[in-house]
C-alpha positions as CSV (number, residue, x, y, z in Angstrom):
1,X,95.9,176.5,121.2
2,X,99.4,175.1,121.8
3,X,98.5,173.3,125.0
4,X,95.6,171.5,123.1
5,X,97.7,170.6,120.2
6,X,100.5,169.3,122.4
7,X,98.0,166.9,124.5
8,X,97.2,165.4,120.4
9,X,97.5,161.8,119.9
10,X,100.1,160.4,117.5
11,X,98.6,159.1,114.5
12,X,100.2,155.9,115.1
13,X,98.5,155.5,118.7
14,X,95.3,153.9,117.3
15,X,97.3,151.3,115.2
16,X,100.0,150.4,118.3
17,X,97.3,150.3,120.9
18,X,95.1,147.8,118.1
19,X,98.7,146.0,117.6
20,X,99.4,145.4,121.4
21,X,95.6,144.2,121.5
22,X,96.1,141.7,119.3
23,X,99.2,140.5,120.5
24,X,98.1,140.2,123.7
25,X,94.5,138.3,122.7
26,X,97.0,136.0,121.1
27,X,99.7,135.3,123.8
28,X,96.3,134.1,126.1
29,X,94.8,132.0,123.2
30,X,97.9,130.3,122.9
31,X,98.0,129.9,126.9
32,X,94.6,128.7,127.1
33,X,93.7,126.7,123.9
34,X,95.3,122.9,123.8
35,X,98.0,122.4,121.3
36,X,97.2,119.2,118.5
37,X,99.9,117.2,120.2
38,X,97.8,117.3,123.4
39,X,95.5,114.9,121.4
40,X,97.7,112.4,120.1
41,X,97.0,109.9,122.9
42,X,100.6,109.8,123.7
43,X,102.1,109.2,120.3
44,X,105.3,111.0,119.4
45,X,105.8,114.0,117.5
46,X,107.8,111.7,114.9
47,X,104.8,109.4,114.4
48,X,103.0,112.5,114.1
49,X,104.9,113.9,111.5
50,X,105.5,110.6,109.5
51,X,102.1,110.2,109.6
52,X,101.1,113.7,108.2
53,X,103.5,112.9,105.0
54,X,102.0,109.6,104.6
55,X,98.7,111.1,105.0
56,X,99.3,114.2,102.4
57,X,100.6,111.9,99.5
58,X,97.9,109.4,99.9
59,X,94.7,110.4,101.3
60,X,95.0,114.4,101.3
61,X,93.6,114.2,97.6
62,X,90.5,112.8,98.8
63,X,89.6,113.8,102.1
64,X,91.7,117.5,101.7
65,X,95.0,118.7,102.5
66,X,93.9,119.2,106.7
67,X,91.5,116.4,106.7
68,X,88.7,118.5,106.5
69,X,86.8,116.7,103.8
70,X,85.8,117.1,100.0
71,X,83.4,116.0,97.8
72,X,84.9,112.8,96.9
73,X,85.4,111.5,100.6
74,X,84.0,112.8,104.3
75,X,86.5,114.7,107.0
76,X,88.3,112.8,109.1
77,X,88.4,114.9,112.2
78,X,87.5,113.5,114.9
79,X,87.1,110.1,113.4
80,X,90.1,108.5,115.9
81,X,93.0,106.2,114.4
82,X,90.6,103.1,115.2
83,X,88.7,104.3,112.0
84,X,91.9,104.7,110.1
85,X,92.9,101.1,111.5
86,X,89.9,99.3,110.6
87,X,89.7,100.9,106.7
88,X,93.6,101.0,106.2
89,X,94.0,97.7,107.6
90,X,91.6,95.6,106.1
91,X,92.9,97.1,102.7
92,X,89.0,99.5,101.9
93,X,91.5,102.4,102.0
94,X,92.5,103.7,99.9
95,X,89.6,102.9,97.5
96,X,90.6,101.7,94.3
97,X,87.6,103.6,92.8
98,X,84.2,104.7,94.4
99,X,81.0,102.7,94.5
100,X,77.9,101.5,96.4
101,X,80.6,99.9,99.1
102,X,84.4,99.8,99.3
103,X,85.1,96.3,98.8
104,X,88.3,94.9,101.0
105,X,91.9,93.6,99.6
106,X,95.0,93.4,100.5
107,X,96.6,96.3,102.5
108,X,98.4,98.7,101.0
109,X,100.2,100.3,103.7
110,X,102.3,98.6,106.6
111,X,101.2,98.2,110.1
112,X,103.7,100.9,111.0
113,X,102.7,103.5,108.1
114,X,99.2,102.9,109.4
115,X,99.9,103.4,113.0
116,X,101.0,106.8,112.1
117,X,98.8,108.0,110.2
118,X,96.2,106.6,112.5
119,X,98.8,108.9,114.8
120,X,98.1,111.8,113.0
121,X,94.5,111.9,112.8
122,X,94.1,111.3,116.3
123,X,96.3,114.4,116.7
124,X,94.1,116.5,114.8
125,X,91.1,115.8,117.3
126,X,90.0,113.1,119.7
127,X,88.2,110.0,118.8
128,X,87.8,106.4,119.3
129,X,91.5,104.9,119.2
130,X,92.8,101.4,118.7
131,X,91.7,98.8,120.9
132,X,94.3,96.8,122.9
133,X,93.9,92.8,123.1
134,X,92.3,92.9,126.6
135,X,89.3,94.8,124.8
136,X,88.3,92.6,122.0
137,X,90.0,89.2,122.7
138,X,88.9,86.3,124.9
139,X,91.6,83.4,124.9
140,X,90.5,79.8,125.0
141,X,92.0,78.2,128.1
142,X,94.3,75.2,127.2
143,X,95.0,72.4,129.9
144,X,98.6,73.2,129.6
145,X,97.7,76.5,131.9
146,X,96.8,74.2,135.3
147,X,99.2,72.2,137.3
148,X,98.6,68.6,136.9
149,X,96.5,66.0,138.7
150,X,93.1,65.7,139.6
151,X,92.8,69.5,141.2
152,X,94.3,70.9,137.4
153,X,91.8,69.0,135.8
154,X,89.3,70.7,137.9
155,X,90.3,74.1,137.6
156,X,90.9,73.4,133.9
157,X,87.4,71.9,133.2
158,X,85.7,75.0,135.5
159,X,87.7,77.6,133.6
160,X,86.2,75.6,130.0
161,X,83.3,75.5,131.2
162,X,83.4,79.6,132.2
163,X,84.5,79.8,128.6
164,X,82.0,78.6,127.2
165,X,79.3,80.3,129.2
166,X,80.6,83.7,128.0
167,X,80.8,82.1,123.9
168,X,77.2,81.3,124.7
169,X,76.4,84.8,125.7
170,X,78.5,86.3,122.8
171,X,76.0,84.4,120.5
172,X,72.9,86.1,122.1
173,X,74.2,89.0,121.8
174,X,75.6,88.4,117.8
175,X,72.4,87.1,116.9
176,X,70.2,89.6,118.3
177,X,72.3,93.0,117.3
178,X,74.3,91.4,113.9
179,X,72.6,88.6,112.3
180,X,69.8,90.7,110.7
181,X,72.6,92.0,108.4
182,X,76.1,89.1,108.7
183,X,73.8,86.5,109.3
184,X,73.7,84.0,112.4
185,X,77.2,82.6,111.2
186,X,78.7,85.9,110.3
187,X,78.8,84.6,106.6
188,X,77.1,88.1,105.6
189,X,74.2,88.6,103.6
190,X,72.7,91.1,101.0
191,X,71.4,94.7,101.9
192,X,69.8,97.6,99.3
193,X,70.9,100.0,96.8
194,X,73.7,97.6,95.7
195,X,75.0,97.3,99.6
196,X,76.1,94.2,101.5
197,X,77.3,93.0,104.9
198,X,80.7,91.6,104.7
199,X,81.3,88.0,105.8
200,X,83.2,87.8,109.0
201,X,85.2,85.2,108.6
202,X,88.4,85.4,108.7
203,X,88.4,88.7,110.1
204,X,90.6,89.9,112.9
205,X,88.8,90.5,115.8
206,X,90.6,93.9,116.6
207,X,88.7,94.9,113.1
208,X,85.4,93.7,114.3
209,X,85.8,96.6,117.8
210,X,86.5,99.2,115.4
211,X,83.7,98.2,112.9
212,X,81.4,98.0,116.0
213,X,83.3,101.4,117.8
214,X,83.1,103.6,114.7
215,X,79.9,102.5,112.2
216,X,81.5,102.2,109.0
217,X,79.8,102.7,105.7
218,X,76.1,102.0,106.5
219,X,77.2,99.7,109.6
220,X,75.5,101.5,112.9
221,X,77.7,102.4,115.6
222,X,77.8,100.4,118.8
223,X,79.3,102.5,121.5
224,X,80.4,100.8,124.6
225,X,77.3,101.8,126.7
226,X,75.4,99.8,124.3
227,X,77.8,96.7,124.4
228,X,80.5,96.8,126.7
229,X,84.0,95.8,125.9
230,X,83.2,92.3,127.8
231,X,80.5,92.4,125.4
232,X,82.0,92.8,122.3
233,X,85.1,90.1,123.2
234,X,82.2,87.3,123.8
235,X,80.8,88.2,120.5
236,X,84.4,87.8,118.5
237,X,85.1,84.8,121.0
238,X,81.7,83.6,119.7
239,X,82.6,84.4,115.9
240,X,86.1,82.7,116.7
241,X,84.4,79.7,117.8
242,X,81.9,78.9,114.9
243,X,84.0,79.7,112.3
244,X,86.6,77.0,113.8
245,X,84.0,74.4,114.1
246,X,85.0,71.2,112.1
247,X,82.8,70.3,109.2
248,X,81.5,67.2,109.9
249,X,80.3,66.8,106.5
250,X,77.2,67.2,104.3
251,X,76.2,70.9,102.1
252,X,76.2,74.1,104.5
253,X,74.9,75.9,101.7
254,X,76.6,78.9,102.4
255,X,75.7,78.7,106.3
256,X,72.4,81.3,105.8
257,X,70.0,79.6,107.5
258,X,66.5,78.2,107.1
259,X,66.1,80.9,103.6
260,X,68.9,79.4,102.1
261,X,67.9,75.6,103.2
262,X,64.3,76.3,102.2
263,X,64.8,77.5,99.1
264,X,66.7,74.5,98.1
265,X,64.2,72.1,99.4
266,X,61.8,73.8,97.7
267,X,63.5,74.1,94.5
268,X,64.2,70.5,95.0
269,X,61.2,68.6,96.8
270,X,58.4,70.9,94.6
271,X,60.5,70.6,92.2
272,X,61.2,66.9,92.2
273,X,57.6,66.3,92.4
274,X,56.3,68.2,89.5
275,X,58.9,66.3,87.6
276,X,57.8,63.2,88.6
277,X,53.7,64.1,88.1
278,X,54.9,65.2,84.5
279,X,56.5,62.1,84.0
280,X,53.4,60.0,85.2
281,X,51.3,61.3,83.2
282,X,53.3,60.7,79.6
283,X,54.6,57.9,81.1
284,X,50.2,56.6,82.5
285,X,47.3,55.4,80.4
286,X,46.2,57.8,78.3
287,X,42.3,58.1,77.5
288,X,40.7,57.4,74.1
């Protein structure tokens, strides 16, 4: 009986052996599993940290302390600091109060408070980032680019022309995937349930990637094996283009199209006319 109750496990054995178990499950966890900095694209761990601070005094209240959601806004993880770009920077966020669709106005944060927050969420879990120029901008090639003499003029009226090709293109592709909604122009139109696509005038063209990236609102998303970055740069190039067109004179009206144009001559030419058959016939020989 004494040799059995010597070979008796300490009470505490269970509870150390659970204890070293535990510690040990963690130490490999911690190995294994990538840190939130991992995901921050590069940013510093000062951006980071700005960025959380900004993001917990101004946006924490709607979409939760950890960005996780609530009921009066969606989670942002995942979402990438293109998202927080596009909303922050063309002044949706934060909302001044909820409705059908966040209207814009002017920004309420800098460019650098924005960065890092945009820092921050991309921290918390990848997703589409901010664009650099070479993926949404196409410049216009001037003629003081090219040496002169007759071989610059050449090379400068090839490289136009090469311009314009890919502006042409940008078109086809605005009007087939856009203008349902922003119209052919990009001067927007009207949508359901109180909804509307935004004119695009105006607009940077970083903001149209990241509308196009990340689907805001009802927007659908275009990801870049639908239109490539080349793509997308045409169709801003193309945007660019028509909205810097010189007005030659005479009504646009508003730039919709044939709906808007026949409505007016409608209203006006059937109009007109019934006018004019009223005013015959007060105006005519009456019979006796």
């Amino acid at each position: 009986m004494r040799l059995l109750s010597s070979r008796r496990r300490h009470p505490a054995t269970r509870a150390l052996l659970l204890a070293l178990a535990l510690s040990v499950m963690g130490v490999l966890y911690a190995t294994v599993a990538p840190t939130p900095a991992s995901n921050a694209d590069g940013q510093s761990s000062t951006q980071v940290a700005e960025g959380e601070a900004l993001y917990k005094v101004g946006c924490a209240s709607c979409h939760g302390l950890n960005a996780e959601g609530t009921s009066q806004g969606p989670t942002l993880i995942g979402v990438g600091s293109a998202s927080v770009d596009f909303q922050m920077g063309t002044g949706r966020m934060p909302a001044t109060a909820p409705g059908a669709q966040i209207p814009t106005k002017p920004k309420t944060y800098s460019d650098e408070e924005i960065a890092a927050i945009g820092a921050y969420i991309d921290s918390l879990d990848i997703g589409v980032t901010v664009p650099k120029p070479s993926q949404y901008s196409l410049e216009k090639p001037v003629r003081s680019q090219f040496p002169d003499g007759h071989d610059g003029d050449t090379a400068y009226q090839e490289s136009l022309d090469e311009y314009y090709r890919v502006v042409a293109l940008g078109g086809e592709l605005f009007r087939t995937n856009c203008s349902a909604c922003h119209n052919y122009q990009g001067t927007g139109g009207a949508l359901p349930e109180g909804k509307y696509a935004p004119s695009l005038e105006g607009v940077e063209g970083k903001h149209v990637w990241e509308a196009m990236r990340t689907g805001p609102q009802q927007m659908p998303v275009f990801s870049e094996d639908v239109i490539s970055d080349e793509e997308a740069a045409a169709m801003i190039a193309y945007l660019n283009d028509i909205h810097g067109q010189r007005n030659n004179g005479g009504l646009t009206l508003g730039g919709y199209g044939p709906v808007g144009e026949g409505l007016w001559a409608w209203i006006i030419g059937i109009g007109g006319l019934c006018c004019f058959a009223v005013w015959i016939t007060r105006k005519g020989v009456r019979a006796k």
